[in-house]
C-alpha positions as a Markdown table, in Angstrom:
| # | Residue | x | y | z |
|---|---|---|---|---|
| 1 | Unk | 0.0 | 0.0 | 0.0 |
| 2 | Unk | 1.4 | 2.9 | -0.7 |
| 3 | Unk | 1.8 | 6.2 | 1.2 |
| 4 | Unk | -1.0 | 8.0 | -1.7 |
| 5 | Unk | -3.7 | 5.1 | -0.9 |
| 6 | Unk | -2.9 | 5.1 | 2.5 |
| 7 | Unk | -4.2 | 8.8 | 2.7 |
| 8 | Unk | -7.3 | 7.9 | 0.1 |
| 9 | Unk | -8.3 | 5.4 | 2.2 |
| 10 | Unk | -7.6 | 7.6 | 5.3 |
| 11 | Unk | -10.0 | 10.1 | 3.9 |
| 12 | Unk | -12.8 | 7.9 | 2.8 |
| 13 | Unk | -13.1 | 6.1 | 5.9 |
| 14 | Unk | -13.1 | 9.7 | 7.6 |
| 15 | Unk | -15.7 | 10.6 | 5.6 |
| 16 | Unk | -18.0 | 7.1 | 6.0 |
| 17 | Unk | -17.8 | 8.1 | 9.8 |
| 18 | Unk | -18.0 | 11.7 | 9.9 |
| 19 | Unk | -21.1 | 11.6 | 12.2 |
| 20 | Unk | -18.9 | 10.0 | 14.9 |
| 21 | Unk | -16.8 | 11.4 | 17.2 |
| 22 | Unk | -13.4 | 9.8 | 16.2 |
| 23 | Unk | -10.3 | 11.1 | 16.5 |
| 24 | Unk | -7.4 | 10.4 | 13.7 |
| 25 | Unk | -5.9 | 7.7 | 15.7 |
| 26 | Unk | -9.1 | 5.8 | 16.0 |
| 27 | Unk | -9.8 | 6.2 | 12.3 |
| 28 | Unk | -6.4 | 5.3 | 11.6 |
| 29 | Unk | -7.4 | 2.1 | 13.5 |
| 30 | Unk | -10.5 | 1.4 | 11.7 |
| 31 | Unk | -8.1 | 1.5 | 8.1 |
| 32 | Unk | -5.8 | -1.1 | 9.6 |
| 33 | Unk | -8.3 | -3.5 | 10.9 |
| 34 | Unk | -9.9 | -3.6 | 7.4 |
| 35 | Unk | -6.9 | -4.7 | 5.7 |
| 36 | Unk | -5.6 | -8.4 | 4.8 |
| 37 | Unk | -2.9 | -9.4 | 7.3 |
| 38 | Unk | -0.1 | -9.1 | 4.7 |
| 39 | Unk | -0.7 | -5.2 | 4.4 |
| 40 | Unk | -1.2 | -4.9 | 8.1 |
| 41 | Unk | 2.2 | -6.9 | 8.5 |
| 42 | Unk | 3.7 | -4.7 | 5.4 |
| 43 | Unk | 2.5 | -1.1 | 7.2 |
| 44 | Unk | 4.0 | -2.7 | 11.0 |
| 45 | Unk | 7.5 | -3.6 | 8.7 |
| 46 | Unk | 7.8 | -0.2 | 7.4 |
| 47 | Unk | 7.3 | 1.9 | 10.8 |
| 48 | Unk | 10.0 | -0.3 | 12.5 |
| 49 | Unk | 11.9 | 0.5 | 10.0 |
| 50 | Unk | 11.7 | 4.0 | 10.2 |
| 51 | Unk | 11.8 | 4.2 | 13.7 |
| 52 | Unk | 14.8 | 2.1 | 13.5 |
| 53 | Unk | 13.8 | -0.7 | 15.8 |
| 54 | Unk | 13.4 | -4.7 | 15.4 |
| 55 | Unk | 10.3 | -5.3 | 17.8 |
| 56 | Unk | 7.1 | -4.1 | 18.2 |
| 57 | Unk | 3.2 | -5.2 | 18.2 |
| 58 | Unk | 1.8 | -5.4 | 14.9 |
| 59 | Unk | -1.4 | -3.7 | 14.7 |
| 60 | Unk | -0.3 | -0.5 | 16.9 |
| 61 | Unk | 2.9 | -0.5 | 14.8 |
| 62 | Unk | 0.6 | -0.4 | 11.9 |
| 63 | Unk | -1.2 | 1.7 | 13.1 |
| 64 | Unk | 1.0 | 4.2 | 14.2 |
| 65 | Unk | 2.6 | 4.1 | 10.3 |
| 66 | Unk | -0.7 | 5.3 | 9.1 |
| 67 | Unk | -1.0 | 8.1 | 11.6 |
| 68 | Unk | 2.7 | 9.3 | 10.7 |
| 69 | Unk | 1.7 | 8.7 | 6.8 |
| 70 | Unk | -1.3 | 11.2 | 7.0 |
| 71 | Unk | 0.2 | 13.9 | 9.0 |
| 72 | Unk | 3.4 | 13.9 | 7.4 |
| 73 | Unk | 1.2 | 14.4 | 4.2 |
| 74 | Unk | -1.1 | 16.8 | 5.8 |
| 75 | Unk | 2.3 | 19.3 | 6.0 |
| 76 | Unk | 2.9 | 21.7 | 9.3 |
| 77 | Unk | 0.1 | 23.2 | 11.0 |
| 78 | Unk | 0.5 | 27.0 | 11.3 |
C-alpha cells in the first residue's frame, strides 16, 4: 500500500464516519483493521523500520505508520 492510498483510504473512511466522534488515531485504527494481514504486516515492517527498531506489536505498529503517513502528508500546521 502505498503512502497515496494510505491517505485515500484515510480520507474515505473519515468521511464514511463523519457523524462519529473519532479522532485520527481511531480512524487510523478502523483502516488497519480492514486490511488483509499481509498489508497490516507490510504497514507494521515499514514503521519499524523507520523508527529504526526490530520489535514491536503489529497492529499499533501499523497503526501508528498510518497516523505518521497522514500527517506527514497533511504538512505543518501554522
Amino acid at each position: 500500500m502505498t503512502d497515496e492510498e494510505i491517505v485515500v483510504a484515510f480520507a474515505l473512511i473519515r468521511l464514511d464516519n463523519a457523524t462519529a466522534d473519532l479522532d485520527l488515531e481511531d480512524i487510523a485504527a478502523l483502516l488497519v483493521h480492514r486490511l488483509p494481514p499481509d498489508q497490516i504486516l507490510d504497514l507494521a515492517t515499514r514503521n519499524l523500520a523507520e523508527r529504526d527498531e526490530l520489535r514491536g506489536a503489529v497492529f499499533p505498529t501499523a497503526v501508528e505508520h498510518v497516523l505518521r503517513t497522514v500527517l506527514t502528508a497533511r504538512g505543518p500546521v501554522d
